[in-house]
C-alpha positions as CSV (number, residue, x, y, z in Angstrom):
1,X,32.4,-58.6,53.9
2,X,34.4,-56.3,54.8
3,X,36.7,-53.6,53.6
4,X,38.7,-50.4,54.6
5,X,40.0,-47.6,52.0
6,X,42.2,-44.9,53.0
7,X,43.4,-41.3,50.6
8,X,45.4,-38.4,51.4
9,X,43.5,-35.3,50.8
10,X,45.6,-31.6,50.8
11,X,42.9,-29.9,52.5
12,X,42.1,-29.1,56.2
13,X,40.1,-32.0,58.2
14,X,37.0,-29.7,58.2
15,X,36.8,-28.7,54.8
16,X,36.7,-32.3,54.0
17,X,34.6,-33.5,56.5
18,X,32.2,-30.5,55.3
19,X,31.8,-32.3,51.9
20,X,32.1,-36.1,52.9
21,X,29.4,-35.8,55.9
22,X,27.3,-33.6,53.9
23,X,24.1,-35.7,51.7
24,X,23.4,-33.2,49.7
25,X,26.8,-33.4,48.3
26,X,27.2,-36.9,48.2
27,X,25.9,-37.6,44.6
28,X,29.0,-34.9,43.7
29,X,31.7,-37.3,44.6
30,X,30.3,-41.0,45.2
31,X,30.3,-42.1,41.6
32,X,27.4,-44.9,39.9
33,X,24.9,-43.2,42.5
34,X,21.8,-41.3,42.6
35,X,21.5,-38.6,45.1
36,X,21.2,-39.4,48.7
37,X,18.2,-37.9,50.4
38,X,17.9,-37.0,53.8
39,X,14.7,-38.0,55.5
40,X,15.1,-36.6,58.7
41,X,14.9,-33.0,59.5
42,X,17.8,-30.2,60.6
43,X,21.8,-30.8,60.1
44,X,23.4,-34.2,60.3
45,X,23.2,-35.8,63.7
46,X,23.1,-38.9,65.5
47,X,20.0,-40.2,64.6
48,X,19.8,-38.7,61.2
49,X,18.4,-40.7,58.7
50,X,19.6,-40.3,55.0
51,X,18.3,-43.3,52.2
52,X,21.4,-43.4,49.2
53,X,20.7,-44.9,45.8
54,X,23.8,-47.1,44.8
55,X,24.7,-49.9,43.2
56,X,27.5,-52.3,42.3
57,X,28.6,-54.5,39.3
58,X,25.5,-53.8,37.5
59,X,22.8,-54.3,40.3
60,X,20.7,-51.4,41.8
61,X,20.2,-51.9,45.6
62,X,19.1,-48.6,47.6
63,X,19.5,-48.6,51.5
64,X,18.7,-46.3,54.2
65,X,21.8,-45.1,57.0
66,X,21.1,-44.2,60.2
67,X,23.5,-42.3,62.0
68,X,24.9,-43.8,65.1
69,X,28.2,-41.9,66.2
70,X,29.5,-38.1,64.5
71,X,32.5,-36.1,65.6
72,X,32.3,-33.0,63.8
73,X,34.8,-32.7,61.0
74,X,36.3,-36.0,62.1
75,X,34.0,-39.1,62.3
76,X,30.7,-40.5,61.0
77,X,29.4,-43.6,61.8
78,X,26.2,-44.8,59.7
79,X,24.5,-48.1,60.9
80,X,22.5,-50.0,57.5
81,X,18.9,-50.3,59.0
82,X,17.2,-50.4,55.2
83,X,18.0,-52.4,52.3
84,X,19.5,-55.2,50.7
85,X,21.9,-56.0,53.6
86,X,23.3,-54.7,56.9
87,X,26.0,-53.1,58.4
88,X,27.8,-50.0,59.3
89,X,29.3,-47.4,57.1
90,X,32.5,-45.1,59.0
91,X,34.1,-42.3,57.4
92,X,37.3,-40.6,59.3
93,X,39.1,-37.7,58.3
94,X,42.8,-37.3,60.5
95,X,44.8,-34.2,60.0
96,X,48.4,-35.3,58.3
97,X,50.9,-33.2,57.4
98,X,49.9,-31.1,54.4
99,X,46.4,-32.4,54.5
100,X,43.9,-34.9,55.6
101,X,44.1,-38.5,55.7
102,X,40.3,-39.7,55.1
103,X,39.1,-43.3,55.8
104,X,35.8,-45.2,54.9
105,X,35.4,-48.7,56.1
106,X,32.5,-50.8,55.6
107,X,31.9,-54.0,57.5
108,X,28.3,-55.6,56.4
109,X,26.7,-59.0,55.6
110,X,25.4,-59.8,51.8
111,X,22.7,-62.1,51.3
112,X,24.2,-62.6,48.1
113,X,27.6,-63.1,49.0
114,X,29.9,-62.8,45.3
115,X,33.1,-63.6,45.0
116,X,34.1,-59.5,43.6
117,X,32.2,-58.1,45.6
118,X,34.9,-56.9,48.1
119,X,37.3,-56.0,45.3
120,X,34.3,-54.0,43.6
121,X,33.3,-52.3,46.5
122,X,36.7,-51.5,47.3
123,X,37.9,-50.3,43.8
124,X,34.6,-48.0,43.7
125,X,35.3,-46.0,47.4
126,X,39.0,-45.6,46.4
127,X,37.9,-44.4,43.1
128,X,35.3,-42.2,45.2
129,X,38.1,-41.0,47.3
130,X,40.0,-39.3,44.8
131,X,36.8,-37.8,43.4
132,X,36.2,-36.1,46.7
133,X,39.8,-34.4,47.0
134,X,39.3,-33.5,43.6
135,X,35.7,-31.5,44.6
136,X,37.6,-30.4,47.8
137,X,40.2,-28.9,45.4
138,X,37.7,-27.3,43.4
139,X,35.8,-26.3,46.2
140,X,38.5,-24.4,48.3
């Protein structure tokens, strides 16, 4: 499965990046969650390791990212090595006019493959997107 969503934020890359890249936060604007918690030490890196509680049409499944690629205040790449399935997580913030264009895309492979599963997943980060411009907004 795999899926791309894509919001215009009006906010600076790095003020958005600061939020979206940030665990602590992530409970804040990724909705049906539980907070993410890092398990590694120090500020995000590559090879930080942060476990997420989330779930999807009903069904709890927790998972643990690892982080494989991060350009400060424009890319983070997270690999799935923990959990139900795998994959990689990639969230991208590009400076637009007036704003930020942020990106996530998700590429993994269910063993339970549903038929709304890419739809859910979907609708969920876009309706996560617009949470997280509206804590940017609130924020700066």
């Amino acid at each position: 499965m795999e899926f791309h969503a894509e919001y215009v934020i009006h906010a600076a890359p790095a003020d958005v990046a600061r939020i979206m890249f940030d665990p602590e936060l992530e409970a804040q604007w990724v909705g049906k969650t539980g907070n993410a918690e890092k398990l590694t030490d120090g500020p995000i890196s590559v090879g930080s390791r942060v476990r997420h509680q989330a779930g999807l049409l009903g069904m709890r499944a927790p998972f643990v990212t690892e982080v494989t690629e991060l350009e400060p205040d424009r890319r983070l790449v997270m690999e799935i090595v923990e959990g139900p399935e795998r994959g990689i997580v990639v969230y991208q913030v590009v400076p637009t006019a007036g704003g930020s264009v942020v990106t996530v895309h998700a590429r993994n492979n269910p063993k339970l493959p549903l038929p709304q599963a890419p739809w859910a997943r979907k609708h969920h980060v876009e309706e996560n997107l617009h949470r997280l411009a509206s804590l940017v907004a609130r924020l700066h």
